[in-house]
N, C-alpha and C positions, 0 to 999 in steps of 0.2 A: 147430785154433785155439781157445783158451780165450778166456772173453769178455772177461779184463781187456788183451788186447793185442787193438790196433787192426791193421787188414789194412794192408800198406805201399801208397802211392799209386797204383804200377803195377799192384798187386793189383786196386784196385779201377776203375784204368783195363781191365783187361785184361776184369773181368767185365762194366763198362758195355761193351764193345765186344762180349765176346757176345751179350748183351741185346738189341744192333740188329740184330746177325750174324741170331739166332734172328728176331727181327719181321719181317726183312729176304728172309733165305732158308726156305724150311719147312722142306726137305731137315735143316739143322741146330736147326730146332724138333724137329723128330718125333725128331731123333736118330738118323740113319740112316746106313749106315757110309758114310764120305767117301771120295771118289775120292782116289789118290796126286796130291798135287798141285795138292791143292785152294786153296791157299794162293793161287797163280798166277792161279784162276780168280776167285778175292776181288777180288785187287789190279787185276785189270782190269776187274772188274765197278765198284769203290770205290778211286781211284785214291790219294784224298786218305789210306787209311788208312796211318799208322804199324807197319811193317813188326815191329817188336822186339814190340808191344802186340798185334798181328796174331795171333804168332807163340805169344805168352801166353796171347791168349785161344782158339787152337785146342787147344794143350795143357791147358788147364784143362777144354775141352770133350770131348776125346777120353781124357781121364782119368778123366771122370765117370764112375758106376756104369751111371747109363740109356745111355751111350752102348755101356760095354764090355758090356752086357746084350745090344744091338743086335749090335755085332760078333759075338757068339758064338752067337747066333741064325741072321744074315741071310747070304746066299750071294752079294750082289752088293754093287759100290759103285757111290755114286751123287754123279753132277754137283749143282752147283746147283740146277739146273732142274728136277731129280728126278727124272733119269734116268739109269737102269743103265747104267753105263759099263763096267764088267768086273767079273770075277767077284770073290770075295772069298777069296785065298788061304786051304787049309787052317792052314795055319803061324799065320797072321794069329789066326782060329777060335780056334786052342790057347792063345795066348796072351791073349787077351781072357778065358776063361775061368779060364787062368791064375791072373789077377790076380783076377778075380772072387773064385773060391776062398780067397786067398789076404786078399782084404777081408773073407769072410765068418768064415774062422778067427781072426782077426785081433779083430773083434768078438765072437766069441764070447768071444774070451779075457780080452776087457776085461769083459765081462758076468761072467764065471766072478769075475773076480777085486773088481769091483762088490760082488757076492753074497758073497762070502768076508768084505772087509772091512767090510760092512752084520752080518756075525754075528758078527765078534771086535768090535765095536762093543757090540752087544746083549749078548754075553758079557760083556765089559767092564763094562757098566754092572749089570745083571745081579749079578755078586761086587761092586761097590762098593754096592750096596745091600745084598745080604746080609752085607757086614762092617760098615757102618751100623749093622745091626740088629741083630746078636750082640753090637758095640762097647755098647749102649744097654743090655741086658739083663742085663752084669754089674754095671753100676753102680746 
């Protein structure tokens, strides 16, 4: 998201809802990988939440970097209450790292190409100064 567009309303329903999510449970402060199912375990803990904004803001949470950092780390999931509820599939493992990988190339590439256009920039300006100054020297 670039700064000249605003996040859509659900957007920002979805992050205020993690916000309390996090104040609420630690388990998903610390960012620790979540039990299958965890959703079930919200809605009866928080009966009054909206299911769709629920649903937004765990996906925006287990999308995070610090979280997929945790899955690709940690060998268990864990309840609310912060405790180890079962283990944490290799499968699971491969694919948090997956994407990790896949965010870190991702960013390189934009840095790579950051750097490139920061030096045809400076090349750029570079020759219009030096045609400036040859331009000034004939007359």
């Amino acid at each position: 998201m670039n700064a000249s567009t605003k996040p859509s309303p659900a957007k920002e329903a979805a992050r205020a809802l993690l916000k309390q999510l996090q104040k609420r449970f630690p388990v998903i402060d610390r960012a620790k990988p979540l039990a299958i199912g965890i959703d079930t375990e919200i809605t009866a803990a928080v009966p009054e939440l909206d299911a769709k904004s629920l649903r937004a803001a765990l996906r925006m949470h287990t999308g995070s970097t610090r979280y997929l950092k945790a899955m690709a780390n940690e060998t268990k999931r864990y309840s609310l209450a912060g405790e180890a509820v079962a283990d944490l599939d290799e499968e699971h493992r491969k694919r948090a790292q997956a994407m990790l990988d896949q965010r870190h190339k991702r960013r390189e590439q934009q840095e790579r190409e950051r750097r490139e256009q920061a030096a045809n920039q400076r090349r750029a300006e570079k020759l219009e100064q030096l045609a400036a100054r040859f331009s000034r020297d004939k007359k």
